[in-house]
N, C-alpha and C positions, 0 to 999 in steps of 0.2 A: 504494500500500500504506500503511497507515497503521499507528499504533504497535497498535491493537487488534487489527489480523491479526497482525502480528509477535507479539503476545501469545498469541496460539492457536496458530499455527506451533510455535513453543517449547513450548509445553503438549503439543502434538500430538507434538513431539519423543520428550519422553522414553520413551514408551512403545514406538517406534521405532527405540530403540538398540539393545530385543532383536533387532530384526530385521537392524540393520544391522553389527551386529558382525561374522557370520560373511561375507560379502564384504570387509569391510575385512582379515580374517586371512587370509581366501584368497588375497585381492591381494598382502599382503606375503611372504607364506610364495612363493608365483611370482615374484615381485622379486627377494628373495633367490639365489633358487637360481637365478635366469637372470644376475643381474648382482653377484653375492656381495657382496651388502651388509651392513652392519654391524649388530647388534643396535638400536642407536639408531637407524639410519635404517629401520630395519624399525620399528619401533615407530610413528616419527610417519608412515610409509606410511599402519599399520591405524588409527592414530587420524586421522588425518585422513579417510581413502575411509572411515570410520564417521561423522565429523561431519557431510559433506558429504553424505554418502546418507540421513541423516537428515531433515536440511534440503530435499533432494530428495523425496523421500515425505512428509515433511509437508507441505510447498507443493501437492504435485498435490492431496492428499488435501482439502485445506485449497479450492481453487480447482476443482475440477473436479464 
């Protein structure tokens, strides 16, 4: 991989946070209520399973 995929990746990203926000809310909103977690650790649940799914969909999108 080299810095100019990384650079389209990331580009390809943003446009893909619309999509990946609502799993990341799902997941933690399920978290929650299964293992009673804290506001704060709900929070970097959704934002993390959002960065990650991002980075996920733009890689295939990017390579396939």
């Amino acid at each position: 991989m080299t810095i100019q995929d990384a650079v389209i990746i990331c580009v390809m990203g943003v446009p893909m946070l619309l999509f990946s926000v609502f799993p990341g809310l799902k997941l933690a909103d399920f978290l929650e209520e299964k293992y009673n977690m804290q506001e704060k650790q709900k929070r970097i649940v959704a934002i993390t399973t959002t960065v990650l799914f991002t980075i996920t969909l733009s890689s295939l999108l990017h390579y396939i």
